[in-house]
C-alpha positions in Angstrom: 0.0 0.0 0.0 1.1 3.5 -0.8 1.7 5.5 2.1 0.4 9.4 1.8 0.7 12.3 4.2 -1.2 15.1 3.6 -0.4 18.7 4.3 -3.6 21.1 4.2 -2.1 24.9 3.8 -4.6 27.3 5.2 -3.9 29.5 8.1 -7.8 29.9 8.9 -7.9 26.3 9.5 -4.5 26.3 11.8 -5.9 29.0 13.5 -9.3 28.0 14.5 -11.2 30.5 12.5 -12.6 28.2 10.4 -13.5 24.5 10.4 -11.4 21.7 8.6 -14.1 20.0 6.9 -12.0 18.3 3.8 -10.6 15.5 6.2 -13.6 13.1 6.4 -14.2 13.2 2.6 -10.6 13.1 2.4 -9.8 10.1 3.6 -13.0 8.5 2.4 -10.9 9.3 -1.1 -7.9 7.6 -0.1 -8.9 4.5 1.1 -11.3 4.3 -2.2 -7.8 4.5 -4.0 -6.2 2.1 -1.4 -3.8 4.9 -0.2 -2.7 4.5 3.6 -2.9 8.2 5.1 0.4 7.9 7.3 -0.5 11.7 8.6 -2.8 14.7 8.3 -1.3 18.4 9.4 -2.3 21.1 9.2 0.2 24.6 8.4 -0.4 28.2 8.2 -0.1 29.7 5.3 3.8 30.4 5.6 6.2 29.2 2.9 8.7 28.7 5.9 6.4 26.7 7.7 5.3 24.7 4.6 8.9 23.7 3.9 9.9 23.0 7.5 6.8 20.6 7.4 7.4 19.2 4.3 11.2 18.5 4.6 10.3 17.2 8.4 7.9 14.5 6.7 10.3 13.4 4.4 13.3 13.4 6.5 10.6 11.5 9.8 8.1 10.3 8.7 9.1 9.0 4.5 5.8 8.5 3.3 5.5 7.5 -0.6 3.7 10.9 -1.3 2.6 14.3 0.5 0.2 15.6 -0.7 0.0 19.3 -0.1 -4.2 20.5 -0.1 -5.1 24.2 -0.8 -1.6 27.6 -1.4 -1.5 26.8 -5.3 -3.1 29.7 -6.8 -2.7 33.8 -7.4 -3.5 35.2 -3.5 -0.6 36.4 -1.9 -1.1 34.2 0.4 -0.4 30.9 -1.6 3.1 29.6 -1.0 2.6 25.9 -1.9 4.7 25.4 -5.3 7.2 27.9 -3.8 7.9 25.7 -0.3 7.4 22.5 -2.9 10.6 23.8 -4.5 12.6 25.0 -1.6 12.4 21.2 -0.2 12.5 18.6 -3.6 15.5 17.4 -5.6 13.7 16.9 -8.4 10.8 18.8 -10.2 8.2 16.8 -12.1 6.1 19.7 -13.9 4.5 17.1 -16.3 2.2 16.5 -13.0 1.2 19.6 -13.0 0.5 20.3 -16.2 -1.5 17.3 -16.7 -4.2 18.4 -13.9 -4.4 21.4 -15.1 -4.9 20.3 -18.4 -7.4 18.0 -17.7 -9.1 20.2 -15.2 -9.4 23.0 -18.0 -11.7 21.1 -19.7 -14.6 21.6 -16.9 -13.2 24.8 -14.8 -11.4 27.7 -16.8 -9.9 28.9 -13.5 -7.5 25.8 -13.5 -5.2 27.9 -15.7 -4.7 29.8 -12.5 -3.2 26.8 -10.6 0.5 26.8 -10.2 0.7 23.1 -8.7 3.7 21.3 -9.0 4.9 17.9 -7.8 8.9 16.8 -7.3 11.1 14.4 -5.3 12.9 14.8 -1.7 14.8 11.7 -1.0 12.3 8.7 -1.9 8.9 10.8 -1.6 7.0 12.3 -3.9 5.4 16.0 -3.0 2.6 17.1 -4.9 0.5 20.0 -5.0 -3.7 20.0 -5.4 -6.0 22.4 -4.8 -7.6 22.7 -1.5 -11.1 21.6 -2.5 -12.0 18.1 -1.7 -14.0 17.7 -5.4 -10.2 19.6 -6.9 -8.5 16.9 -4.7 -10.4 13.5 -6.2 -10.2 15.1 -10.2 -6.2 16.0 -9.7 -6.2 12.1 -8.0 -8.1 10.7 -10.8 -5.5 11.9 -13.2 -2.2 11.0 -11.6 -3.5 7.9 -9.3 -2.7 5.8 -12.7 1.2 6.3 -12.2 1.5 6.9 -9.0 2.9 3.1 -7.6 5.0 3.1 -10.6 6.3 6.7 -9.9 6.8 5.0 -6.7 8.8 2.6 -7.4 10.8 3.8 -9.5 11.6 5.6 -6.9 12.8 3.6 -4.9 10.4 3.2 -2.0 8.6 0.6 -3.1 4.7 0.7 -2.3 3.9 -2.7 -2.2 5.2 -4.1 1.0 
């Protein structure tokens, strides 16, 4: 089983001002893809704080994939591809170009999504939007490749 961490940016949420009410549906969508969730956090939306968490759960925790949840549009509050980069080795913008362009074909905002997924050790980080219905269509697309992107690796997902 693929082991996932999720990371939901949003400083409301951290704060208490507002409810976190992706996690439910959330993990309801990763056990119907037969993803393990290893960990859920929760950040502010700080591009120091995103990295820290980011490079702690690869460095503690090495799940297959993070998946980071809301920071990957135009407010000046989103940080998420930026903290992506200050923690991966390796960029993989073919991810993110392939949810957006599969999501441009039902929402024309998606061309405002800067998403992007790379490598830090033997994990995979990728970025989604912070809606849960954003989160399964950006799945949908990628969840083909994801235990081959896995394994290949090297953290193999199957034991």
């Amino acid at each position: 089983m693929i082991r996932v961490a999720v990371v939901v940016i949003s400083s409301k949420i951290e704060s208490g001002q507002n409810p976190d009410e992706n996690r439910q549906p959330l993990e309801r969508i990763l056990t119907n893809h037969q993803l393990t969730l290893l960990s859920y956090d929760v950040v502010a939306d700080d591009r120091q704080a995103i990295s820290r968490q980011l490079f702690t759960l690869c460095e503690v925790s090495a799940p297959h994939i993070i998946l980071t949840l809301g920071g990957t549009g135009v407010r000046p509050t989103d940080w998420a591809p930026e903290a992506t980069r200050d923690v991966i080795e390796k960029e993989i913008p073919g991810i993110g170009e392939a949810m957006r362009a599969e999501s441009l074909k039902t929402v024309k905002t998606a061309m405002l999504s800067r998403g992007t997924a790379g490598i830090k050790g033997t994990t995979l980080i990728m970025n989604l939007p912070g809606s849960v219905k954003g989160v399964q269509e950006n799945l949908d697309i990628v969840l083909p490749l994801l235990e081959h992107m896995v394994e290949k690796m090297g953290n193999v997902a199957t034991q």
